[in-house]
PDBQT receptor file of N, H, CA, C and O in Angstrom, charges set to zero:
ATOM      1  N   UNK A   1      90.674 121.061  70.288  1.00  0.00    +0.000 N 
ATOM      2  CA  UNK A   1      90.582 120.835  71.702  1.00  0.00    +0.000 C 
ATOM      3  C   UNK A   1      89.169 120.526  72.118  1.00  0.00    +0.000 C 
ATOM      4  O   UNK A   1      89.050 119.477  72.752  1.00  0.00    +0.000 OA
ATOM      5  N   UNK A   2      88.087 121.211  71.898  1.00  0.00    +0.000 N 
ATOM      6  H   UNK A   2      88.184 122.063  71.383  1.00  0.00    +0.000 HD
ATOM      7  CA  UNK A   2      86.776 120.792  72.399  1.00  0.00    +0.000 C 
ATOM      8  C   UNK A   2      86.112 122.239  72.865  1.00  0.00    +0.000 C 
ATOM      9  O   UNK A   2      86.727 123.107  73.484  1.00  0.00    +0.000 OA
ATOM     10  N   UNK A   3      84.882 122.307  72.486  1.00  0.00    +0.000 N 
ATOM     11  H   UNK A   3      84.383 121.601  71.983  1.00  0.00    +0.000 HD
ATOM     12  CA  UNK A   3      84.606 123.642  72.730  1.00  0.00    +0.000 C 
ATOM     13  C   UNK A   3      84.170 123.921  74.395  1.00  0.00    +0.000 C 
ATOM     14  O   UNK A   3      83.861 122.967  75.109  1.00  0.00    +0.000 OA
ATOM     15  N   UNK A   4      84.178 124.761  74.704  1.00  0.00    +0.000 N 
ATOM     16  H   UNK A   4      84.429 125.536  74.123  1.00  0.00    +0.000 HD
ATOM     17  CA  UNK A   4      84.157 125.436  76.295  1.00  0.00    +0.000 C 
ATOM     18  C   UNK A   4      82.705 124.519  77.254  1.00  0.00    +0.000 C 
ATOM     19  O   UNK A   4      82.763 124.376  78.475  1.00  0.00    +0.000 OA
ATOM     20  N   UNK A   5      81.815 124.130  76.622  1.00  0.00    +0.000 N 
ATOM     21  H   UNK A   5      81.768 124.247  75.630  1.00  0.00    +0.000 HD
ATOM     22  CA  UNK A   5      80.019 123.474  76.763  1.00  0.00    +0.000 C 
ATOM     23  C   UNK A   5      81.065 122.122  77.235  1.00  0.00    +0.000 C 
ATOM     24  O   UNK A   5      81.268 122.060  78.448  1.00  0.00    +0.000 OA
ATOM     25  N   UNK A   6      81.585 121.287  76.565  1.00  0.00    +0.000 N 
ATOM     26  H   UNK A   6      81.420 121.338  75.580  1.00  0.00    +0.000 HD
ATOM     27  CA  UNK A   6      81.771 119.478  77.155  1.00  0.00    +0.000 C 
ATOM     28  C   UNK A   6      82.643 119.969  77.372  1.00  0.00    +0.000 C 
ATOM     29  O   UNK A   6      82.234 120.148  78.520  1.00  0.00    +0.000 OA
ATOM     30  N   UNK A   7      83.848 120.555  77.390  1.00  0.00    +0.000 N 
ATOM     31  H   UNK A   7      84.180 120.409  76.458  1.00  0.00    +0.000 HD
ATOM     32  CA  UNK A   7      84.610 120.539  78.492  1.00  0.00    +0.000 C 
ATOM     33  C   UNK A   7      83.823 120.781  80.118  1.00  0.00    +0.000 C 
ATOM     34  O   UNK A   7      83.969 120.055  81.101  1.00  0.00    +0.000 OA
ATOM     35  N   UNK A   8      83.281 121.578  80.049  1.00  0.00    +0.000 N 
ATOM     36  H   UNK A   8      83.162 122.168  79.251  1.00  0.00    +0.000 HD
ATOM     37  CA  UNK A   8      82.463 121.687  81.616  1.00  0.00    +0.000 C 
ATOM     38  C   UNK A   8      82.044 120.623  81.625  1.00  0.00    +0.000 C 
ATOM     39  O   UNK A   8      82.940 119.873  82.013  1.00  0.00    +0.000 OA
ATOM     40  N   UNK A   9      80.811 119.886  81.329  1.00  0.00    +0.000 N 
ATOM     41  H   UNK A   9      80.084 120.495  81.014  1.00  0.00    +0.000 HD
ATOM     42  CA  UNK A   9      79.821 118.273  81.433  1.00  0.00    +0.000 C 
ATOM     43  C   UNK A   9      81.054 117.601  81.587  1.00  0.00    +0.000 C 
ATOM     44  O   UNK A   9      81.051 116.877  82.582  1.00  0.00    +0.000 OA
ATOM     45  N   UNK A  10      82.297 117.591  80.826  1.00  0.00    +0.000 N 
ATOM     46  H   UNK A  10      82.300 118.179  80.017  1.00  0.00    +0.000 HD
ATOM     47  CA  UNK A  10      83.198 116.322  80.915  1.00  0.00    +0.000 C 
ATOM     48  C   UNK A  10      83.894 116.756  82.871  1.00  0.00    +0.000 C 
ATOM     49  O   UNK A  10      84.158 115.812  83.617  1.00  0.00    +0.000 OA
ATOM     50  N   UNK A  11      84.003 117.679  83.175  1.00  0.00    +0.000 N 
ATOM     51  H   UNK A  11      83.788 118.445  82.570  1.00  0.00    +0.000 HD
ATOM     52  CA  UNK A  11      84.293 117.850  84.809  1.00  0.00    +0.000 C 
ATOM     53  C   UNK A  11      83.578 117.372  85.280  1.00  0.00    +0.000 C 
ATOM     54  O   UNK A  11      83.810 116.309  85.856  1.00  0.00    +0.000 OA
ATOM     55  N   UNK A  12      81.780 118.210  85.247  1.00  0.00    +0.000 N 
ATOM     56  H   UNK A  12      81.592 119.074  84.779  1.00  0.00    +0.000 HD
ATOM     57  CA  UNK A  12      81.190 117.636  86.162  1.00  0.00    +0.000 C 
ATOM     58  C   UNK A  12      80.788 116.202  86.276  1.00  0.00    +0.000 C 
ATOM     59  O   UNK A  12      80.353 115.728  87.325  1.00  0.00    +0.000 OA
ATOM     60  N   UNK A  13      80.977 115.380  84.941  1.00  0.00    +0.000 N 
ATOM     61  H   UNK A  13      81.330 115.765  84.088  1.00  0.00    +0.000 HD
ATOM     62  CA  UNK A  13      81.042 114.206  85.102  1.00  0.00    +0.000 C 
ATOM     63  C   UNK A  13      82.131 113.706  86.470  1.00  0.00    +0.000 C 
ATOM     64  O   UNK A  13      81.832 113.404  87.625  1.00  0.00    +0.000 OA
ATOM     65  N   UNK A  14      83.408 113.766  85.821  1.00  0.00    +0.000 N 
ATOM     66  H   UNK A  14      83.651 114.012  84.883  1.00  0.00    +0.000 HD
ATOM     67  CA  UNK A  14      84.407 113.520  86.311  1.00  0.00    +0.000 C 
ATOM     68  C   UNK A  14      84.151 113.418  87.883  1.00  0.00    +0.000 C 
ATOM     69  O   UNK A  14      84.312 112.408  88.567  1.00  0.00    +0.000 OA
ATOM     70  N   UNK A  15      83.579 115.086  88.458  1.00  0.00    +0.000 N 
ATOM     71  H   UNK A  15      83.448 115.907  87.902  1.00  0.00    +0.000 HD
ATOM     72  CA  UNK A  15      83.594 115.065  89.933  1.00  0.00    +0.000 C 
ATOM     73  C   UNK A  15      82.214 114.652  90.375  1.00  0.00    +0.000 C 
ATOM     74  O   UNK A  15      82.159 115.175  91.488  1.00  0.00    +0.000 OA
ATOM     75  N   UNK A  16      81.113 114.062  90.195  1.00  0.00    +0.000 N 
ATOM     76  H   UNK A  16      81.158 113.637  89.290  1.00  0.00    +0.000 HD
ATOM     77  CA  UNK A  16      80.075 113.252  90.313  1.00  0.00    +0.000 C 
ATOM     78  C   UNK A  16      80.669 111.645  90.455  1.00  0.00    +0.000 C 
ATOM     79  O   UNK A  16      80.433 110.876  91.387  1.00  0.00    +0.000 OA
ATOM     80  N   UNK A  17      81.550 111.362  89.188  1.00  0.00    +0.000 N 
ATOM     81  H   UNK A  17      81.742 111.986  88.430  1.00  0.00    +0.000 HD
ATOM     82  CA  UNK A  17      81.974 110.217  89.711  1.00  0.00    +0.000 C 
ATOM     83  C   UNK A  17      82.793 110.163  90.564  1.00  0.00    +0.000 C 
ATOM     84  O   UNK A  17      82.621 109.120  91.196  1.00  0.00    +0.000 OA
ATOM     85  N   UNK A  18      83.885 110.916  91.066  1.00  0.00    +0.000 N 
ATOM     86  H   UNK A  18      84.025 111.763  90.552  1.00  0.00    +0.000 HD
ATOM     87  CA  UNK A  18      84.746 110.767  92.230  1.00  0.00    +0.000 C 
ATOM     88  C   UNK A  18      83.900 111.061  93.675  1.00  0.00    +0.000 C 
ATOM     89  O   UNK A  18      84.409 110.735  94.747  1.00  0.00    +0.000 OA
ATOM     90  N   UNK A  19      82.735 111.622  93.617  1.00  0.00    +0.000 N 
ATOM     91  H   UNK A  19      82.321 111.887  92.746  1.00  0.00    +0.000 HD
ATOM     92  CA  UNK A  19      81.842 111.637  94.769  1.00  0.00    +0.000 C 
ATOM     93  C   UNK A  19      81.176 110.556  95.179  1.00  0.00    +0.000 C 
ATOM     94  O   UNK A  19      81.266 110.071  96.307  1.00  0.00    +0.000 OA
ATOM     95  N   UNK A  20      80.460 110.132  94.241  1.00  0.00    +0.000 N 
ATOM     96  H   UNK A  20      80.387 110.526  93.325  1.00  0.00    +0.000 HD
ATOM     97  CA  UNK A  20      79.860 108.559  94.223  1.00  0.00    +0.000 C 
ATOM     98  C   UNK A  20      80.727 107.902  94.705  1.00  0.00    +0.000 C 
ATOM     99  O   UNK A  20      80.312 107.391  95.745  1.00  0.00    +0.000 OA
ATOM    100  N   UNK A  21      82.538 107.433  94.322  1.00  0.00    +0.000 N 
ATOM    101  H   UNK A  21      82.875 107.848  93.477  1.00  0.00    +0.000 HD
ATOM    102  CA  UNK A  21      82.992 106.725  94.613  1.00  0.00    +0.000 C 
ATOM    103  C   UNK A  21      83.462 106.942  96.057  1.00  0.00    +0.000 C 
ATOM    104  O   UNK A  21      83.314 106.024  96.865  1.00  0.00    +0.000 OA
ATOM    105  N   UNK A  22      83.950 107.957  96.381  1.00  0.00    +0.000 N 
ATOM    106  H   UNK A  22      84.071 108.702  95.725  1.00  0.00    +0.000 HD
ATOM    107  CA  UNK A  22      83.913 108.380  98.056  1.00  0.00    +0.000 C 
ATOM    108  C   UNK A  22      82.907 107.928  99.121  1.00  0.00    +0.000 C 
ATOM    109  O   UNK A  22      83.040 107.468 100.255  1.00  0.00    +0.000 OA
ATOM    110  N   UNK A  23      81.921 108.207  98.398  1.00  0.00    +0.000 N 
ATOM    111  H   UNK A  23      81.813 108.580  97.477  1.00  0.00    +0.000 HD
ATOM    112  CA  UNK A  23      80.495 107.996  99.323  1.00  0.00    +0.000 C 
ATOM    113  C   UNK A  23      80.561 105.862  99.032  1.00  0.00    +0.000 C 
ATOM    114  O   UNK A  23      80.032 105.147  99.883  1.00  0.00    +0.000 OA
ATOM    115  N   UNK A  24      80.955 105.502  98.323  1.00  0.00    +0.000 N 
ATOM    116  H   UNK A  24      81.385 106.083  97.632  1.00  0.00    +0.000 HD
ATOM    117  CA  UNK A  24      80.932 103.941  98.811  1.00  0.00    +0.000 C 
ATOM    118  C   UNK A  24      82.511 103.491  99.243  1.00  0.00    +0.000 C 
ATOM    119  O   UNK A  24      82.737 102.364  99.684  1.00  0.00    +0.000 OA
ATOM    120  N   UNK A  25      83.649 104.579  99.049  1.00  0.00    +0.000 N 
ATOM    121  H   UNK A  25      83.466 105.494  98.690  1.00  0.00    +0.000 HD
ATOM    122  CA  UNK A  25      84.328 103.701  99.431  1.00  0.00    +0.000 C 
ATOM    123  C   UNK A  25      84.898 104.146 101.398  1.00  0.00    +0.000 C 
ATOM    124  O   UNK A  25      85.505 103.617 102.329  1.00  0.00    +0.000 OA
ATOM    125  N   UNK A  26      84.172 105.451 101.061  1.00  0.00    +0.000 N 
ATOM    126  H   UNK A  26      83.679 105.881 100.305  1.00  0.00    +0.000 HD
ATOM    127  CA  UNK A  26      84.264 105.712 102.861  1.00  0.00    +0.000 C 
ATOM    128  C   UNK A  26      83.569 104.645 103.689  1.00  0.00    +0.000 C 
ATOM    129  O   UNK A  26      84.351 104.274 104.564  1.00  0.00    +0.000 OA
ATOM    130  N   UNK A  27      82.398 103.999 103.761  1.00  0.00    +0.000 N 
ATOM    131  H   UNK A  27      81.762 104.300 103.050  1.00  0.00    +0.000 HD
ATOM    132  CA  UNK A  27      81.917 103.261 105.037  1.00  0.00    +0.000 C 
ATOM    133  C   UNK A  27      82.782 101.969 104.891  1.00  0.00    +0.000 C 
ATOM    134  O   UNK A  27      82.985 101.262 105.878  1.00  0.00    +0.000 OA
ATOM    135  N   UNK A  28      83.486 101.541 103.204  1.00  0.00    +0.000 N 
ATOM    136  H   UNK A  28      83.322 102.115 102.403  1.00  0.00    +0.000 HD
ATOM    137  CA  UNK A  28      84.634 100.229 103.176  1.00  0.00    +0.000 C 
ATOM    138  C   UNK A  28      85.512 100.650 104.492  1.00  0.00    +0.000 C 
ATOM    139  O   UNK A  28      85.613 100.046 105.560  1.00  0.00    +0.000 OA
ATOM    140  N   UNK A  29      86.094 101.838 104.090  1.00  0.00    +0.000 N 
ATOM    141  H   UNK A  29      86.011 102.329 103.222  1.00  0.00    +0.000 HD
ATOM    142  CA  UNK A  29      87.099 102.134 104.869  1.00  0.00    +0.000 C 
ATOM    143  C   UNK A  29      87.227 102.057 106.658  1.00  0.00    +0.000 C 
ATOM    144  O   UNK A  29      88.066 101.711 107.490  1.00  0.00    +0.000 OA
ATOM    145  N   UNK A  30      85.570 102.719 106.624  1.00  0.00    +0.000 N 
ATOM    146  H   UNK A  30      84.889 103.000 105.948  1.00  0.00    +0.000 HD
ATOM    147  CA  UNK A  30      85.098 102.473 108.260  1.00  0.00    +0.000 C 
ATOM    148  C   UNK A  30      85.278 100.863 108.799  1.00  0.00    +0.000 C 
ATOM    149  O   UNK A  30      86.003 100.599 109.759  1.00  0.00    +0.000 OA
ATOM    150  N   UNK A  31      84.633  99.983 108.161  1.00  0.00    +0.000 N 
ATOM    151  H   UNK A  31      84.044 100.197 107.381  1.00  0.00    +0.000 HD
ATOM    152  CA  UNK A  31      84.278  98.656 108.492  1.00  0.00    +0.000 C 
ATOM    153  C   UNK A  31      85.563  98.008 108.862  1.00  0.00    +0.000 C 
ATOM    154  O   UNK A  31      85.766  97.200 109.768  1.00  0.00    +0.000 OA
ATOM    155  N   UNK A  32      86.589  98.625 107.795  1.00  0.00    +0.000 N 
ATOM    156  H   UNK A  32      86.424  99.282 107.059  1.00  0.00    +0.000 HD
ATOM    157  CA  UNK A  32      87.872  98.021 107.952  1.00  0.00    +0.000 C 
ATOM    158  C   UNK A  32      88.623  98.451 109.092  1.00  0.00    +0.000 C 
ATOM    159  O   UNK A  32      89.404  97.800 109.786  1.00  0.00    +0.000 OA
ATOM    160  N   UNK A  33      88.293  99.560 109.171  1.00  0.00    +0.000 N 
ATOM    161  H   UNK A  33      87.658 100.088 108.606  1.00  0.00    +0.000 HD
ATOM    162  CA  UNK A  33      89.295  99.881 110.298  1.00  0.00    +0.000 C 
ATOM    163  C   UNK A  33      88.583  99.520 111.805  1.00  0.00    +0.000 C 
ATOM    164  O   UNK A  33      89.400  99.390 112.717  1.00  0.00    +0.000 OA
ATOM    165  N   UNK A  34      87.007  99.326 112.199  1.00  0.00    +0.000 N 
ATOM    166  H   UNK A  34      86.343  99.431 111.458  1.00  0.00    +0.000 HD
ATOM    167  CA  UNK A  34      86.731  98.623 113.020  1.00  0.00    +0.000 C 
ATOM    168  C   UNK A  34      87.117  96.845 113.646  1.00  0.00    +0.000 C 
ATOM    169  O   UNK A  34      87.325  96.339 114.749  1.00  0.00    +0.000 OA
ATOM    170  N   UNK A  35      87.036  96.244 111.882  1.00  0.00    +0.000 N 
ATOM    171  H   UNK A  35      86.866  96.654 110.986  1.00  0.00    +0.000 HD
ATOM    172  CA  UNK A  35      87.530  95.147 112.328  1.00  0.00    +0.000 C 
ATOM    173  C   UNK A  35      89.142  94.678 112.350  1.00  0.00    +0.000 C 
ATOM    174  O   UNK A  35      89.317  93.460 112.333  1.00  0.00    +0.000 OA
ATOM    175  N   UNK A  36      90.706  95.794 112.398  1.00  0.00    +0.000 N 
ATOM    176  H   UNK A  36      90.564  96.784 112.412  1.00  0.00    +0.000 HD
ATOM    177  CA  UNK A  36      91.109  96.091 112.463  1.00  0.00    +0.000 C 
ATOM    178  C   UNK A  36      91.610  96.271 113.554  1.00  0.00    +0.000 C 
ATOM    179  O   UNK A  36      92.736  95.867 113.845  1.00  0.00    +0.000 OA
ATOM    180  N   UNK A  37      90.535  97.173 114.653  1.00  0.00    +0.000 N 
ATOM    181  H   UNK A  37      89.620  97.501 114.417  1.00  0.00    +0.000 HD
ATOM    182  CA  UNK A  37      90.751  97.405 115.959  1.00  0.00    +0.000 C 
ATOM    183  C   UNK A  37      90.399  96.284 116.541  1.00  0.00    +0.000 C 
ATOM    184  O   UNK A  37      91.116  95.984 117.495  1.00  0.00    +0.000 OA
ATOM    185  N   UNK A  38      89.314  95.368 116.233  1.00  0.00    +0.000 N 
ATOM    186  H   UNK A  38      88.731  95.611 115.458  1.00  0.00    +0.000 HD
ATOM    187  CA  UNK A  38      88.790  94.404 116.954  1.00  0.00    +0.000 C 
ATOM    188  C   UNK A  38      89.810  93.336 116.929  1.00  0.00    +0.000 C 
ATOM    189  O   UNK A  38      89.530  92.417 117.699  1.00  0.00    +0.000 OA
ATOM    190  N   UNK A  39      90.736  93.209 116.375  1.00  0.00    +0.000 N 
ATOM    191  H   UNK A  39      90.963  93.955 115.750  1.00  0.00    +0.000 HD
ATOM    192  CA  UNK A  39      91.482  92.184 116.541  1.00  0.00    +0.000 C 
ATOM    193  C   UNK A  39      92.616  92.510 116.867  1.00  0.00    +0.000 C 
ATOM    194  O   UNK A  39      93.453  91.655 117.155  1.00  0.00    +0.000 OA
ATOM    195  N   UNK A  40      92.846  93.642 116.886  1.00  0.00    +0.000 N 
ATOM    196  H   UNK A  40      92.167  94.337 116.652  1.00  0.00    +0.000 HD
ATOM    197  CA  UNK A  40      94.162  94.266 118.083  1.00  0.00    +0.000 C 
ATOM    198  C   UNK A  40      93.607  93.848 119.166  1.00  0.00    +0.000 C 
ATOM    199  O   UNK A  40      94.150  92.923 119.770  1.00  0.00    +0.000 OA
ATOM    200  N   UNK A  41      92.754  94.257 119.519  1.00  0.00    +0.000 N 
ATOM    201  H   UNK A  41      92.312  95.008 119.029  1.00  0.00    +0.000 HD
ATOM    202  CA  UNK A  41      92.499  93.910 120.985  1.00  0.00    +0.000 C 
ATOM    203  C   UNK A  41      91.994  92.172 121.505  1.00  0.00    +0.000 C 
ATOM    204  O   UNK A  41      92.122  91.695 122.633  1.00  0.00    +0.000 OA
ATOM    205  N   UNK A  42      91.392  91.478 120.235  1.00  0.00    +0.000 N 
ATOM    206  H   UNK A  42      91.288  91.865 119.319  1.00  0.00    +0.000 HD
ATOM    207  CA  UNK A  42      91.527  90.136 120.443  1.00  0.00    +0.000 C 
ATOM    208  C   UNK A  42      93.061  89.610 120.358  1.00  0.00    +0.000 C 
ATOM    209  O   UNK A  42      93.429  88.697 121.098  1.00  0.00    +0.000 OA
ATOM    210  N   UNK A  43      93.891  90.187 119.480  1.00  0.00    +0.000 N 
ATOM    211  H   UNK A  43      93.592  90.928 118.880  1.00  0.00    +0.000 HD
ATOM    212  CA  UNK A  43      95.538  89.653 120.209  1.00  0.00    +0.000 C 
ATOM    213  C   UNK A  43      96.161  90.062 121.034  1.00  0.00    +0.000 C 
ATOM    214  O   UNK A  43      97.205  89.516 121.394  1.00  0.00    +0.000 OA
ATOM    215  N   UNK A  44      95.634  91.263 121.622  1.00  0.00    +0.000 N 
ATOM    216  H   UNK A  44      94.787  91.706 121.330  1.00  0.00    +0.000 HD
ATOM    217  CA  UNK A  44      96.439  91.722 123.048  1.00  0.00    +0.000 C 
ATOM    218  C   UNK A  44      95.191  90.563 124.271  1.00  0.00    +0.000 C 
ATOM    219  O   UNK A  44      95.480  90.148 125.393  1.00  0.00    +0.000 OA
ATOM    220  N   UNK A  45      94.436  90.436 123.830  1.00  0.00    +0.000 N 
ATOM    221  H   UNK A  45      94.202  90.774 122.918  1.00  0.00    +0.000 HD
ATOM    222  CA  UNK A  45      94.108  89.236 124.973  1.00  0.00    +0.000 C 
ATOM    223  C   UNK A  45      94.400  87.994 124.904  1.00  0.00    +0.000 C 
ATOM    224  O   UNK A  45      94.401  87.257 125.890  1.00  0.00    +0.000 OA
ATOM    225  N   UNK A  46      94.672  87.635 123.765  1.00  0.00    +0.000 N 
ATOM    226  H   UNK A  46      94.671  88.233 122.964  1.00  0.00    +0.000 HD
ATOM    227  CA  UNK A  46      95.184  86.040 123.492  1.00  0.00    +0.000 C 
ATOM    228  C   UNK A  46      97.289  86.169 124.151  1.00  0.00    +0.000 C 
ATOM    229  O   UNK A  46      98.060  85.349 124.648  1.00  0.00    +0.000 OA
ATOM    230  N   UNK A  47      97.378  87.279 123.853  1.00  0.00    +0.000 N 
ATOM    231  H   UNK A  47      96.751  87.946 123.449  1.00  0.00    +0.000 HD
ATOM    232  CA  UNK A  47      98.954  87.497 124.132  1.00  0.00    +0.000 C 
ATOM    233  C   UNK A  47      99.370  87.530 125.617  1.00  0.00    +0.000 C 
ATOM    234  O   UNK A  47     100.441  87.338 126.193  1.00  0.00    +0.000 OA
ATOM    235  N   UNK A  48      98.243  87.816 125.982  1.00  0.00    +0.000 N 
ATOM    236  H   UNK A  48      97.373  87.971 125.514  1.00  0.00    +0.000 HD
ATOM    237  CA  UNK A  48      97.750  88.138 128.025  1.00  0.00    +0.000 C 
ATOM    238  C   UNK A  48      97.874  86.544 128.471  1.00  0.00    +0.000 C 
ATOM    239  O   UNK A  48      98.761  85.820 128.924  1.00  0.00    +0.000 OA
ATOM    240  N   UNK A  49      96.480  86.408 128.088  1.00  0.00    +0.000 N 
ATOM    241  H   UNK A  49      95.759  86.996 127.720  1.00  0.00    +0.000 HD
ATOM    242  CA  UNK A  49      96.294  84.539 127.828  1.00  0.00    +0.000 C 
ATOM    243  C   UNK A  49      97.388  84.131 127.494  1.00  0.00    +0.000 C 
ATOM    244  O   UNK A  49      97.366  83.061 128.102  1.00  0.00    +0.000 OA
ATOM    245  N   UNK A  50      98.545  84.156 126.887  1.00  0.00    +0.000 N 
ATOM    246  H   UNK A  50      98.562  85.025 126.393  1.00  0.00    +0.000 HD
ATOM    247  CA  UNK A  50      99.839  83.124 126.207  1.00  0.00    +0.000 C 
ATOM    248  C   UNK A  50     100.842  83.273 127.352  1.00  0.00    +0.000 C 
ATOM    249  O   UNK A  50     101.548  82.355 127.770  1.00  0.00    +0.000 OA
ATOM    250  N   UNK A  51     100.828  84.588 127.837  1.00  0.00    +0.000 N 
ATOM    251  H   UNK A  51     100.254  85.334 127.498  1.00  0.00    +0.000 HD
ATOM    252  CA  UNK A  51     102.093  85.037 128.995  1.00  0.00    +0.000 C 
ATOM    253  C   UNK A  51     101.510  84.677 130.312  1.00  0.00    +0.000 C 
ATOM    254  O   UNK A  51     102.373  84.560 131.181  1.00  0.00    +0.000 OA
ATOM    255  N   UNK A  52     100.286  84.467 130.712  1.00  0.00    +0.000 N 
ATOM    256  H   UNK A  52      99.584  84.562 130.006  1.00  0.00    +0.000 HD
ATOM    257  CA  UNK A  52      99.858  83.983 131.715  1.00  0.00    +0.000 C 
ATOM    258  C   UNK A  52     100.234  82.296 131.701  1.00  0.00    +0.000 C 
ATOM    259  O   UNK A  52     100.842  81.811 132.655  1.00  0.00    +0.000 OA
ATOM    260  N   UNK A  53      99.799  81.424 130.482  1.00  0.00    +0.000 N 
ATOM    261  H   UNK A  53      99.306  81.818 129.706  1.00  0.00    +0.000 HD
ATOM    262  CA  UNK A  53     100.235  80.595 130.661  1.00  0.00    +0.000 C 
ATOM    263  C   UNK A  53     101.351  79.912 130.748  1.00  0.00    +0.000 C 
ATOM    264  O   UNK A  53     101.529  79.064 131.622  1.00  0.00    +0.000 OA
ATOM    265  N   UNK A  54     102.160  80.193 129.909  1.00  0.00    +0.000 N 
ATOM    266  H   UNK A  54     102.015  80.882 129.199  1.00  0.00    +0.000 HD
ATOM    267  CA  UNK A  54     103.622  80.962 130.240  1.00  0.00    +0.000 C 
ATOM    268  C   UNK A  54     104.293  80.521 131.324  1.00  0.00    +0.000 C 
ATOM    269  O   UNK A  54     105.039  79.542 131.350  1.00  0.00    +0.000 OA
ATOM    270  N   UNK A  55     104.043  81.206 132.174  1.00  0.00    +0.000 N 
ATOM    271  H   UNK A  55     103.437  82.001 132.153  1.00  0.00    +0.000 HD
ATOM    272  CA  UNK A  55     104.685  81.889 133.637  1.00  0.00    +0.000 C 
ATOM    273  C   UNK A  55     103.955  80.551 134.342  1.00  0.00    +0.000 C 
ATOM    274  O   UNK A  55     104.702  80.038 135.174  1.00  0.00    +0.000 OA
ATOM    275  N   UNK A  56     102.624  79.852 134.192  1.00  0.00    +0.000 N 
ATOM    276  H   UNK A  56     102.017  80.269 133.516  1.00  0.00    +0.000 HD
ATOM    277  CA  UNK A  56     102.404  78.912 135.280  1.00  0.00    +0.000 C 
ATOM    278  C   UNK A  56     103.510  77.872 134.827  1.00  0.00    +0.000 C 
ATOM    279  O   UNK A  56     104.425  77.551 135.585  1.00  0.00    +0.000 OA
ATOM    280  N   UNK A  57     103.378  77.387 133.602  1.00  0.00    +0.000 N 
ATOM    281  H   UNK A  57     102.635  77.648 132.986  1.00  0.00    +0.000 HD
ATOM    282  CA  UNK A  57     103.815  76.179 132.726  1.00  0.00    +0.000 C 
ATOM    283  C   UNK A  57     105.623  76.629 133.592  1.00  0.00    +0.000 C 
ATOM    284  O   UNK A  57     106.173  75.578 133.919  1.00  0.00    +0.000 OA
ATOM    285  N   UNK A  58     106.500  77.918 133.956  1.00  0.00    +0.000 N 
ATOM    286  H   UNK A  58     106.053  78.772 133.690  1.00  0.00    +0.000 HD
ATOM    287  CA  UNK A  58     107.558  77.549 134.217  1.00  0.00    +0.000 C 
ATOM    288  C   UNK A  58     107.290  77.269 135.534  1.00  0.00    +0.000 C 
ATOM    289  O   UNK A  58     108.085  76.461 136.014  1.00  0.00    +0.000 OA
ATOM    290  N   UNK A  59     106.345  77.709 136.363  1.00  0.00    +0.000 N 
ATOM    291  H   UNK A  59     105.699  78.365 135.974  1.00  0.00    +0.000 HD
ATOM    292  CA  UNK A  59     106.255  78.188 137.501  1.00  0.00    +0.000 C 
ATOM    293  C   UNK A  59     106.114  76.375 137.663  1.00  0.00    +0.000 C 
ATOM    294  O   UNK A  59     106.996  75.928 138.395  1.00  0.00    +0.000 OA
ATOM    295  N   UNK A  60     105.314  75.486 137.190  1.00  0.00    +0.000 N 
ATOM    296  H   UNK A  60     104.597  75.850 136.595  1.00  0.00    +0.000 HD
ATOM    297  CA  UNK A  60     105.292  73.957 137.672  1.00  0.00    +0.000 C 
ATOM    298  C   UNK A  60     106.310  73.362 136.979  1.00  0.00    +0.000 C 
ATOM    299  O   UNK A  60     106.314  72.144 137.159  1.00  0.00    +0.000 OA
ATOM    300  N   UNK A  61     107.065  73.710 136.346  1.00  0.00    +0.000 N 
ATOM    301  H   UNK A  61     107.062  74.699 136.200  1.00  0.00    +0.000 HD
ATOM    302  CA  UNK A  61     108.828  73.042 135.838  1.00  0.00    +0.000 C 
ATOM    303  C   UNK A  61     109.523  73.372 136.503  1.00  0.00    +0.000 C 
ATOM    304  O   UNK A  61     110.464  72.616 136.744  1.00  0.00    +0.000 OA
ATOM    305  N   UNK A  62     109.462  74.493 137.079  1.00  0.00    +0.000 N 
ATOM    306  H   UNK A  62     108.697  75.107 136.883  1.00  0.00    +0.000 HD
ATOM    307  CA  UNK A  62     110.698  74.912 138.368  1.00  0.00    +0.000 C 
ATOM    308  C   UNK A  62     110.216  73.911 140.022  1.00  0.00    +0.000 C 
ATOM    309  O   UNK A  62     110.915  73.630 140.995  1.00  0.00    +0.000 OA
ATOM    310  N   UNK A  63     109.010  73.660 139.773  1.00  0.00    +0.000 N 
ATOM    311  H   UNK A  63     108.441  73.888 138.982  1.00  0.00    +0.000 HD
ATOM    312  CA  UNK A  63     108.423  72.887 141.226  1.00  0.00    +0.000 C 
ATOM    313  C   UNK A  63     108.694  71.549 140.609  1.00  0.00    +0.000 C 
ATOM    314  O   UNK A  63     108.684  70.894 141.651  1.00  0.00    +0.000 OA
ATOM    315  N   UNK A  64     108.903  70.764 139.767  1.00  0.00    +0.000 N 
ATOM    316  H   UNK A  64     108.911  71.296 138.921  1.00  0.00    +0.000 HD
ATOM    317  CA  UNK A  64     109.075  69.699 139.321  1.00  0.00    +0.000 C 
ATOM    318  C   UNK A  64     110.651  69.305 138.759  1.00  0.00    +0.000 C 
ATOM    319  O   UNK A  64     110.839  68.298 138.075  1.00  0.00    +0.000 OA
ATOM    320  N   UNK A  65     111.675  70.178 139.120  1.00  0.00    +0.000 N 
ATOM    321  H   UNK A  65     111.523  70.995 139.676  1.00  0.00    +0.000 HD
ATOM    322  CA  UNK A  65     113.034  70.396 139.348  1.00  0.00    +0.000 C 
ATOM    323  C   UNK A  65     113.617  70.451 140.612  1.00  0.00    +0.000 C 
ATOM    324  O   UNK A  65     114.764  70.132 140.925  1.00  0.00    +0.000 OA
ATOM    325  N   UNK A  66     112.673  70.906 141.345  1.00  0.00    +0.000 N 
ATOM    326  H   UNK A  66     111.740  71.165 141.091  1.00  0.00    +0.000 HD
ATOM    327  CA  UNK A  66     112.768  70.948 143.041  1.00  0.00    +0.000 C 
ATOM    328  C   UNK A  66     112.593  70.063 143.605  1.00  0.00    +0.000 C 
ATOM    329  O   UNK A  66     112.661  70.091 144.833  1.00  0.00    +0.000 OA
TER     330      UNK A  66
């Protein structure tokens, strides 16, 4: 099996590298989920913008039926 000495070094390896990798893949995670939000809210304004135009575009087909 491996004597009691690298079994420990082989952990603390182990959890050094899963720290390192946390610490770069947490601010990925941030960035993503900012630009994420930023474009929820750029399609709830383009969707505003689409239903506004919308409603004129019937609003001058119903005056151009009349």
């Amino acid at each position: 099996m491996g004597n009691k000495s690298s079994d420990t070094w082989g952990y603390v390896i182990i959890i050094i590298v899963l720290a390192i990798l946390f610490i770069l893949i947490l601010p990925v995670i941030g960035i993503m989920y900012m630009d994420i939000h930023q474009e929820r809210i750029l399609m709830a304004a383009d969707l505003k913008r689409i239903e506004k135009l919308k409603k004129e575009l019937e609003t001058q087909r119903d005056k151009s039926n009349q």
